[in-house]
N, C-alpha and C positions, 0 to 999 in steps of 0.2 A: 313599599307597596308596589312598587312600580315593576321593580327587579324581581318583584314571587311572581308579578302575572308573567314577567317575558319567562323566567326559567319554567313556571308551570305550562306556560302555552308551549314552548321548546320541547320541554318533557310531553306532553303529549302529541304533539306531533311528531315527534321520536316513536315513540314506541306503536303510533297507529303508523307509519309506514314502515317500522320493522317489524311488525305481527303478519303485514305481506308476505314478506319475504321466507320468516321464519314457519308460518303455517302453510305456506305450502309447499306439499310434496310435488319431487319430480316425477313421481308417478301419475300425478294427478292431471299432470296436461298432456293434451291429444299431441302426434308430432306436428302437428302443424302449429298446434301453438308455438311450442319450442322452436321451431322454423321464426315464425314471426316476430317473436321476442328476442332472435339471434339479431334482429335487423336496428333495434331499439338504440344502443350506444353509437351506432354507425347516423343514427335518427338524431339522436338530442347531439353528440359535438356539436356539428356544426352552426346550431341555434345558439349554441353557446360563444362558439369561435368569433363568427359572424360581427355581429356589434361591437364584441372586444376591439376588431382589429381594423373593421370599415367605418363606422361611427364614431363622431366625435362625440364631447361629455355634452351637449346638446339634441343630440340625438340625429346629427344631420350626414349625410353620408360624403366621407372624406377621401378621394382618390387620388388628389395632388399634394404635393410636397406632405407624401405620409409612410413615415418608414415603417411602419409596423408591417405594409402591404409585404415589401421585400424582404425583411426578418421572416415573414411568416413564409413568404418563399422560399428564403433559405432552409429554413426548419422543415418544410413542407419536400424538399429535396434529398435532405440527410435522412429526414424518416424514410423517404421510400430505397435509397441505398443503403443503408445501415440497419434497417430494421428494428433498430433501437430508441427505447423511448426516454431513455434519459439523455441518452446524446442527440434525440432527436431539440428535448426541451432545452436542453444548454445550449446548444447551436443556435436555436433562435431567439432564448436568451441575449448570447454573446453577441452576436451578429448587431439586433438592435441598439444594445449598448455603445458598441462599436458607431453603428449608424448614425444616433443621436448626439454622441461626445465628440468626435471626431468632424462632421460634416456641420 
């Protein structure tokens, strides 16, 4: 019983925010929309990145003795030299790895 509701509420929320996506046309927005919505993944990273890398599993903000700051500097370097986003994510990947086993 448990597993029909999570797959059926999964399924619906699937497919009510891909009927967004799929119904509309790109005709249908002014450019400014499109302008605006250019700005949207540059918008949510960072809310995402943010806790990953500054909060601890407590929720409390961690700036000493925390490698992921520097991993995420590393990464945060190679991406804007390389312009590559898989070597951007191995870099700081590898970096942390490094950081954690070694220090």
């Amino acid at each position: 019983m448990i597993w029909t509701t999570v797959i059926f509420s999964g399924l619906i929320t699937y497919l009510l925010r891909f009927s967004m996506i799929a119904l509309i046309k790109r005709e249908m927005l002014t450019e400014k929309t499109k302008i605006v919505l250019s700005y949207v993944p540059s918008a949510v990273f960072p809310a995402i990145i943010f806790p990953a890398v500054f909060l601890d599993a407590n929720g409390y903000l961690l700036l000493i003795d925390n490698p992921k700051i520097l991993a995420t500097g590393v990464a945060v370097l190679v991406g804007l030299i390389s312009k590559n986003l898989v070597l951007t994510i191995f870099s700081g990947l590898i970096s942390y790895w490094i950081i954690i086993f070694a220090f």
